[in-house]
C-alpha positions in Angstrom: 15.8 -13.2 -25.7 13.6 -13.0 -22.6 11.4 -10.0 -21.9 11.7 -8.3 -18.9 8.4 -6.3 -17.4 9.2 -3.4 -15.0 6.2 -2.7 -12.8 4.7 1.2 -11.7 6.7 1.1 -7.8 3.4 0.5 -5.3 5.1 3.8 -3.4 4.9 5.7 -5.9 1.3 5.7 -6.6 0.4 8.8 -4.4 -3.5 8.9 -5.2 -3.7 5.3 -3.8 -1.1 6.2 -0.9 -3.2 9.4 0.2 -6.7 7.3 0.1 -5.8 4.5 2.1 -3.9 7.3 4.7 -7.0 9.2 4.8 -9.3 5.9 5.0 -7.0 4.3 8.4 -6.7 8.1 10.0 -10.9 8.0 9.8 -11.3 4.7 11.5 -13.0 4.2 14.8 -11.9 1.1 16.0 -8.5 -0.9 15.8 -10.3 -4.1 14.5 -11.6 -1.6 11.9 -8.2 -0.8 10.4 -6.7 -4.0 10.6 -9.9 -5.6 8.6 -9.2 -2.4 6.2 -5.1 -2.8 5.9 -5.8 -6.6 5.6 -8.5 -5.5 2.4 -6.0 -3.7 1.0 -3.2 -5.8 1.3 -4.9 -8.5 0.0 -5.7 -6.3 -3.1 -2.3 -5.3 -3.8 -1.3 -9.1 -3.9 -3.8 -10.1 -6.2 -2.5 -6.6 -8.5 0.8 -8.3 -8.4 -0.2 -11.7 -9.2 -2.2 -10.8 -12.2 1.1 -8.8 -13.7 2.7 -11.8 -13.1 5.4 -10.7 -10.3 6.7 -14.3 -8.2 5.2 -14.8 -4.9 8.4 -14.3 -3.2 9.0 -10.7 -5.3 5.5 -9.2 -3.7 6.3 -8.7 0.0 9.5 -5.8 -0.6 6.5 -3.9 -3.1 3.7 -4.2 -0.2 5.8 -3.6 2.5 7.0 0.0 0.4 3.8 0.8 -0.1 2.5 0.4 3.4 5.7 2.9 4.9 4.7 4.7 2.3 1.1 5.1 3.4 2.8 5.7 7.6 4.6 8.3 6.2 1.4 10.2 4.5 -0.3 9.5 7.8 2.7 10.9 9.5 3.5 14.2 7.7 -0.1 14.8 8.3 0.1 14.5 12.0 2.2 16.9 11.9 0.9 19.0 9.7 -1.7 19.0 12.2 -0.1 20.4 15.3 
């Protein structure tokens, strides 16, 4: 028998999601936020590599978590006007 492990979904972690939104809406510069998305990005992978998820299984989570984090950024633009 093997054991499975089931991950928490990187989208689904809202307090995370609304940081990094509210982190890349308060940059000033464009080489700002890409240093910033490349931080947290790298973070993420590293999450995923210490619960043991394969290399190839970590891009579908990241890229869910950063549409995730447009979406945030998004609904508040509109929110806004």
């Amino acid at each position: 028998m093997t054991a499975q492990m089931f991950i928490f979904p990187l989208p689904n972690r809202a307090g995370k999601i609304r940081t990094v939104a509210t982190m890349l809406m308060g940059m000033r510069s464009p080489a700002a936020a890409k240093a910033y998305r490349l931080r947290i990005t790298g973070g993420l992978l590293h999450h995923l590599e210490k619960l043991g998820v394969p290399p190839m299984e970590q891009y579908e989570p990241i890229f869910a978590f950063w549409n995730a984090v447009h979406e945030e950024i998004a609904r508040r633009m509109e929110g806004a006007a």
